[in-house]
C-alpha positions in Angstrom: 99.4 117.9 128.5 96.0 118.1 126.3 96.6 121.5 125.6 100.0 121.2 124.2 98.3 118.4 122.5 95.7 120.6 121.0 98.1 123.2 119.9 100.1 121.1 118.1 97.0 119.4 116.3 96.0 122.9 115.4 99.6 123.6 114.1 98.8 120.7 111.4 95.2 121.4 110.7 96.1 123.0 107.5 98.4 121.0 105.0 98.1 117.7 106.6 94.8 117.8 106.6 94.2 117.9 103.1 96.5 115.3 102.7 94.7 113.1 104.6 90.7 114.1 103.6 92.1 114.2 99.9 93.8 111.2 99.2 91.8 107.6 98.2 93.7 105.6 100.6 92.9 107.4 104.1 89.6 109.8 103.1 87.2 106.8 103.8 88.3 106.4 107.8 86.3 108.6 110.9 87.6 112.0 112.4 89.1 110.3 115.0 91.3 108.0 112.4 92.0 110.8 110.4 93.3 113.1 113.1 95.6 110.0 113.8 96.7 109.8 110.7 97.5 113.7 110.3 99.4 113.7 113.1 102.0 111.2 111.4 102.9 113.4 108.6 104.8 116.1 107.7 104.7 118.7 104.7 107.4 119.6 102.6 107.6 121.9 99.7 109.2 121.8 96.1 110.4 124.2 93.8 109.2 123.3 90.0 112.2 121.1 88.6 113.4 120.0 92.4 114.4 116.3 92.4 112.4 114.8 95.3 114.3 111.6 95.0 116.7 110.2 92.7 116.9 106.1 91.8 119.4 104.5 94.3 117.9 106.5 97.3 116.9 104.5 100.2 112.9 104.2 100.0 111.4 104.5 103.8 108.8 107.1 102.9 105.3 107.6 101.4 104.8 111.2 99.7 101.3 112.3 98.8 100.8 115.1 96.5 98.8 117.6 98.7 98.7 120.2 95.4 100.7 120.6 92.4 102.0 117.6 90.2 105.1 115.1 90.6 106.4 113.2 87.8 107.5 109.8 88.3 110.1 108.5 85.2 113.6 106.1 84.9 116.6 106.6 83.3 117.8 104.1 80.6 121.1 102.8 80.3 121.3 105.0 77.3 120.7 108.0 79.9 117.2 108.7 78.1 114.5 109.6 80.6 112.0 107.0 80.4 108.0 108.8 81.7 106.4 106.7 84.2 103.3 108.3 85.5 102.4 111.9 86.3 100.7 112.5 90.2 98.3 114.8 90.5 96.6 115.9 93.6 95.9 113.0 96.1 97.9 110.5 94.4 101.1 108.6 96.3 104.4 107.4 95.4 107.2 105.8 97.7 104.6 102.7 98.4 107.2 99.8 97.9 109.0 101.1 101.1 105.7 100.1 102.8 106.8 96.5 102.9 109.9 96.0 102.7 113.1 98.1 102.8 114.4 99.3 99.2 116.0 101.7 97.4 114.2 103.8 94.7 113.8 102.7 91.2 113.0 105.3 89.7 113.2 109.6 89.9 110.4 111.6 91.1 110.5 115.3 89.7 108.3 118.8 90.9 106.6 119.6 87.6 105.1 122.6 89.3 106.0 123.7 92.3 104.1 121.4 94.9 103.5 120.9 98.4 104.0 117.2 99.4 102.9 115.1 102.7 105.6 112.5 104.0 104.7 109.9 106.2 107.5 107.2 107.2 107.2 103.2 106.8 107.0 102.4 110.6 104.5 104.7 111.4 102.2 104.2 108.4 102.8 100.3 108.8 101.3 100.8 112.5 98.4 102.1 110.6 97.8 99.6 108.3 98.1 97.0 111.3 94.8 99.2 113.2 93.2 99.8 110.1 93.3 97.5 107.8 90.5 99.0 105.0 93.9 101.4 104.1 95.6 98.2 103.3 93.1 97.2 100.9 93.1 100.7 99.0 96.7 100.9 98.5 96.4 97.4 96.9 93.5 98.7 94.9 95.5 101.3 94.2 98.5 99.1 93.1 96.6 96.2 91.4 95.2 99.3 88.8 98.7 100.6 88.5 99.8 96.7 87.5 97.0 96.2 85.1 98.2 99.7 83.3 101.8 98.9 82.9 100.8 95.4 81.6 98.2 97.0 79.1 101.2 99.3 78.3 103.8 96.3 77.9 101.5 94.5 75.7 100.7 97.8 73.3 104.3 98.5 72.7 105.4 95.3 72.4 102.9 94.6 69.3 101.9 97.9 68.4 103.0 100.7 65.5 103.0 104.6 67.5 99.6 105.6 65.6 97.7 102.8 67.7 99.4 103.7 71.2 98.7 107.6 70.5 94.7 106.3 69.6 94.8 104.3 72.9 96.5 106.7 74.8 93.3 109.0 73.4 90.9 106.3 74.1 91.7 105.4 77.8 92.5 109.0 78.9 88.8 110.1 77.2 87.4 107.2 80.1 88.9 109.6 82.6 86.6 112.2 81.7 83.3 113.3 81.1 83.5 115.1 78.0 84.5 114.3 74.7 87.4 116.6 75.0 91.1 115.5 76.1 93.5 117.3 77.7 96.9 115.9 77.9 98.0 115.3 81.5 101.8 116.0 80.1 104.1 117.6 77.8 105.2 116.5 74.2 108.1 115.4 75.9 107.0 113.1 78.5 104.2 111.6 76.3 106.5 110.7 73.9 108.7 109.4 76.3 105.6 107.3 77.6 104.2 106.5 74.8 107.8 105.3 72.9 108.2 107.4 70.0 109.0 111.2 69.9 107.1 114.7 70.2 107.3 114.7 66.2 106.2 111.7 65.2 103.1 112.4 68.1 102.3 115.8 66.0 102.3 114.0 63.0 100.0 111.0 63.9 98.2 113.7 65.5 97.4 115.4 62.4 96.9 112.0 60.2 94.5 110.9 63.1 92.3 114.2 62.7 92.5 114.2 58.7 91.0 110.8 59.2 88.2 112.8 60.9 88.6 110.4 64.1 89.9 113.9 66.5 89.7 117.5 66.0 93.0 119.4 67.5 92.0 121.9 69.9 95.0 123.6 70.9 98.6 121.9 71.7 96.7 119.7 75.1 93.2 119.6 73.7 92.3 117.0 71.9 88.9 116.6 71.0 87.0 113.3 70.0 85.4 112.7 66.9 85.1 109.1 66.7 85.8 106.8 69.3 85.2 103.5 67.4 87.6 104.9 64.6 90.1 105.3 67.1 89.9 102.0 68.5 90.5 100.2 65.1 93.7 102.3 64.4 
């Protein structure tokens, strides 16, 4: 019996391990927790483009991004894609089906092509039952996502395109250690996240740096001049 156990573990060292050891939510608990925890999930993989589930879908699963990037948007009535949030390595989606059954809101999209972990609500609501510090980090996890969409609400709700683009700049430079930013998206899905479109981001772009507030890089890389300018766009 423990052998078959064993090989079996072995089979998921791999994938599911990284998906465990790499992601916020689970990477704080012992070997013994972890193991656990790998041997509730399964890996599948994504071609760049692949839909990995459409709005209307029943939601009973949590995907984790074990490499490669997802992007998360909605459709509006007018049939314009609507950006949401891009995932990047270690980051989760699917988390309303851990409380209660739904169906999906939204799309989620392979931007690359991009291995992804599944684990299912029952068995990851057993977890959370047993180990309840993973409760805590998917609300941290949540309450940050809240406070960004209502920081998001409130700037396009009051504000002109040049002063979401400068805050865009802003909170993305608090991501990273260097004065330099790289956009986590394309044109398209920025300006689909930000409100406005890819043109009027190039132009603000270039009215931002002749302000001397940002030098332009390349097409992602921004870099930051002056912060405080931005901030009073």
């Amino acid at each position: 019996m423990c052998t078959h156990c064993h090989t079996h573990h072995h089979h998921l060292t791999g994938i599911q391990k990284n998906c465990v050891s790499l992601v916020p939510i689970f990477n704080h608990l012992e070997n013994r927790q972890l193991n656990e925890v790998m041997n509730k999930m399964n890996s599948v993989s994504y071609k760049k483009g692949e839909t990995i589930y459409h709005a209307g879908d029943q939601s009973d699963t949590l995907y984790i991004v074990n490499n490669g990037k997802i992007k998360i948007y909605r459709l509006a009535e007018s049939g314009k894609e609507q950006f949401i949030r891009l995932l990047n390595q270690g980051e989760f989606t699917g988390e309303y089906a851990l409380f209660s059954e739904s169906i999906h809101e939204s799309y989620a999209e392979a931007v690359t092509d991009t291995n992804v972990c599944l684990m299912k609500r029952s068995d990851l609501q057993e977890l959370l039952i047993k180990y309840p510090t993973i409760s805590l980090k998917i609300l941290s996890v949540f309450s940050d996502r809240l406070e960004h969409s209502e920081k998001q609400t409130t700037l396009f709700a009051t504000e002109k395109a040049e002063t979401r683009i400068a805050f865009f700049l802003v909170q993305t430079l608090e991501d990273t250690p260097s004065s330099e930013v790289m956009f986590p998206m394309n044109k398209k899905d920025l300006a689909s996240y930000l409100g406005t479109t890819p043109e009027t981001i190039s132009r603000k772009l270039t009215h931002l740096e002749s302000r001397g507030y940002i030098k332009q890089k390349s097409n992602k890389r921004i870099e930051v001049l002056d912060i405080n300018g931005l901030l009073l766009v």
